[in-house]
N, C-alpha and C positions, 0 to 999 in steps of 0.2 A: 678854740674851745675854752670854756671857761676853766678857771682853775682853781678850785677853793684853800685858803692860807692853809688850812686843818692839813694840808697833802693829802688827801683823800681822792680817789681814784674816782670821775666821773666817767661814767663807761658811756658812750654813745646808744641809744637804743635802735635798733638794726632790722633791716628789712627793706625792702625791694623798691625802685618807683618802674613801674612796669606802665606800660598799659591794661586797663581794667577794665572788661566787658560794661557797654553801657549799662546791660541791666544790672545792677548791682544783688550779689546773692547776701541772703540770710545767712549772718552771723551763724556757727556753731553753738555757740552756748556762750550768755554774758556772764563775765566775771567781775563785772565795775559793780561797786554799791558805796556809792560816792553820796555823801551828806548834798543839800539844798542849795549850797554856795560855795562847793567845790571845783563847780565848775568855773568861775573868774577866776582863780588863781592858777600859779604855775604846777605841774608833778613831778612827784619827783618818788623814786622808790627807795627805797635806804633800808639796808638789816647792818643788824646790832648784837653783838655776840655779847652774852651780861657775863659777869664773873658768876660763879654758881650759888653762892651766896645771895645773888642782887635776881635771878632769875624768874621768881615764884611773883616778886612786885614789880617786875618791871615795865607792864604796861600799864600801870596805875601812876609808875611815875612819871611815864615818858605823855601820858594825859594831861598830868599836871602842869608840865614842862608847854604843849602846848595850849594851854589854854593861858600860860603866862608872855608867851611870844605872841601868841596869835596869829598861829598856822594851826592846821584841821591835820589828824591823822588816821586815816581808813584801814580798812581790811585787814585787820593784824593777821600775821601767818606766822607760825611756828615752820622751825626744820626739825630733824631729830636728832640734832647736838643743842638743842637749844636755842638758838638763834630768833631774834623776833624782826620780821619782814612786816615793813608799812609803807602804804602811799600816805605822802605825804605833800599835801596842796599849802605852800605859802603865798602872799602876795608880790612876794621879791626873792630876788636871789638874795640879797642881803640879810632876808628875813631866813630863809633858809640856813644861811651861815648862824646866825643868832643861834637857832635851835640847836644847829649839829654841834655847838660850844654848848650848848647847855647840856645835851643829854653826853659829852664825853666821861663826866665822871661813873657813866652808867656801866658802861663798855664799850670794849671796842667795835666801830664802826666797822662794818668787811664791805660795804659798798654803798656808792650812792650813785646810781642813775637816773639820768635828767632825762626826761619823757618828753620835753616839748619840744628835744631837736628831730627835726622830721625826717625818717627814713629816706634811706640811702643805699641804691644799685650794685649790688655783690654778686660774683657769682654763684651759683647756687651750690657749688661743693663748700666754701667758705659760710654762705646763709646756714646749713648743714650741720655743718661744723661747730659754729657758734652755738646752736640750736642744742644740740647734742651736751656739747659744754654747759651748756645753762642747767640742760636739765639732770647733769649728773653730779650743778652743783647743788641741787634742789630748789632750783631759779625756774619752778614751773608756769610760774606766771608768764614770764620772759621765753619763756621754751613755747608757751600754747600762741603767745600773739604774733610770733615771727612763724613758728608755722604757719597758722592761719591763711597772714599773707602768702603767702607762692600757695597753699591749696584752692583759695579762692581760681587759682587761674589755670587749673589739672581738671583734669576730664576722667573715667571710666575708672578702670580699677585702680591704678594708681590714686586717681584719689579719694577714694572712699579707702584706701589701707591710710595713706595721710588721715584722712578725717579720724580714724580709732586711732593713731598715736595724738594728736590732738585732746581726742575725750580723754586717755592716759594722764596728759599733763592737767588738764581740767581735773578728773579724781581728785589727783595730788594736792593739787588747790587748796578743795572742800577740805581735805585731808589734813591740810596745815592750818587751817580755820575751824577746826575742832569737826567740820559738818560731817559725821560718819557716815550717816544715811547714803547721804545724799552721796559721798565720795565713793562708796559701793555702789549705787545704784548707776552713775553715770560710767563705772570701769567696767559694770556690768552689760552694759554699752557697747563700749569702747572692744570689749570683748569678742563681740561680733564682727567686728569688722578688722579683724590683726592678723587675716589669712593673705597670703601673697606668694605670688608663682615661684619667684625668688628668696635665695636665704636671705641675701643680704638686700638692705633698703639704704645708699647714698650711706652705708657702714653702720648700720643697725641690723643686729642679729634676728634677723626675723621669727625663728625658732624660740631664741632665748626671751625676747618679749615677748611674745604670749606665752610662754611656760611662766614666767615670773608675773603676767598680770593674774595666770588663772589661779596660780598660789596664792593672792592675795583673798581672792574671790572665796577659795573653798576656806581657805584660814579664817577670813573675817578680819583679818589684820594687814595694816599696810606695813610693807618694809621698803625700805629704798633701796633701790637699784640702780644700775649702772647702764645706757644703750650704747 
C-alpha cells in the first residue's frame, strides 16, 4: 500500500469480488458528478476538518489550491461538525501529495482514501461492519457504494430492506451537498422500504432506523444518527 510522507491514513476502499449475475442490474441511484476530464485521472476521497475560524472560506480556498496544482476537486460535502468531504481526481500520486501539502495549513486532514485500489473479498459480517462504521462516521458516500455491492447480489425481502438503508445513506449525501429537496424526497423513499421481519439486520436496529428516518421526514430536518 502506498504510504503518503504527510502520515496520513490511506484507508483501502472495500467491498466484495463475488461473482456478478451476467445481466448486470441498474444502479440504485448515481452519486458521481464528476467534471469532463475526471475521468483520466486517479480518485481519491479526502475530508478536512478547518479550524472554525477558516470554515465559512474553506472551499473557495481549497479551489484555489487546486487549480494551482492542477487536480479537479468534485462533490463538496459537508458533515455536521463541519468537516468538508471532496473527490479529488489528480494525474499522480505525486500530484496528490502536492495538494494535500498545500491545503495542510487549512486543517486538519481526518482522511484520505484512494478509490482506485480495487475491491477486495471480506466476509460479510466485517463488509457490515465497515459499512456501519462508515456511516456513523457520516462517511455516507462510502456506506451507500459498499452496500450497493452485496445488494446487487440478494434477492426478495432482504433486499429490498438493503435497497431503503441504501436510499438512507444516498439522503445523507444530497444532505451534505446542501440538496434538501432532493435529500427528503429520496429518504422519503427509502422510507418505504425499512420494514423487515426481524429487529435486528447483520446489528442494525431495525425499529430504531425507521423511527429515526421517519423523525427526519415529519421534522423536515436531518440529524445524524447512529445504526
Amino acid at each position: 500500500m502506498w504510504v503518503l510522507p504527510l502520515k496520513i491514513e490511506i484507508i483501502e476502499s472495500f467491498g466484495l469480488f463475488r461473482s456478478l449475475p451476467t445481466k448486470m442490474q441498474t444502479p440504485l441511484l448515481r452519486l458521481k458528478d464528476w467534471g469532463p476530464t475526471a475521468w483520466r485521472n486517479v480518485r481519491y476521497l479526502v475530508r478536512i476538518v478547518p479550524p472554525s475560524d477558516l470554515s465559512h472560506g474553506l472551499l473557495s480556498s481549497i479551489k484555489t489550491v487546486t487549480m494551482s496544482v492542477g487536480v479537479d476537486a468534485h462533490n463538496p460535502k459537508w458533515t455536521s461538525y463541519g468537516a468538508l468531504e471532496l473527490d479529488i481526481f489528480a494525474p499522480s500520486r505525486s500530484d496528490l501529495e502536492t495538494f494535500l501539502a498545500a491545503i495542510e495549513p487549512l486543517g486538519t486532514l481526518e482522511f484520505v482514501t484512494d478509490l482506485n485500489i480495487p475491491p477486495h473479498s471480506k466476509p460479510d459480517a466485517q463488509l457490515f461492519a465497515e459499512a456501519r462504521s462508515h456511516f456513523n462516521s457520516e462517511r455516507y458516500w462510502e456506506c451507500h457504494e459498499a452496500f450497493e455491492g452485496v445488494w446487487r447480489l440478494m434477492s426478495g425481502e432482504e433486499k429490498r430492506y438493503l435497497q431503503g438503508i441504501i436510499l438512507v445513506c444516498a439522503a445523507f449525501v444530497h444532505h451534505q451537498k446542501g440538496e434538501g429537496e432532493a435529500a427528503l424526497s429520496v429518504l422519503r423513499r427509502a422510507a418505504r422500504q425499512l420494514d423487515y421481519a426481524s429487529r435486528s439486520y447483520h446489528g442494525i436496529d431495525v425499529n430504531s432506523l425507521r423511527e429515526h428516518v421517519n423523525h427526519i421526514i415529519s421534522s423536515g430536518r436531518f440529524e445524524t444518527f447512529s445504526i
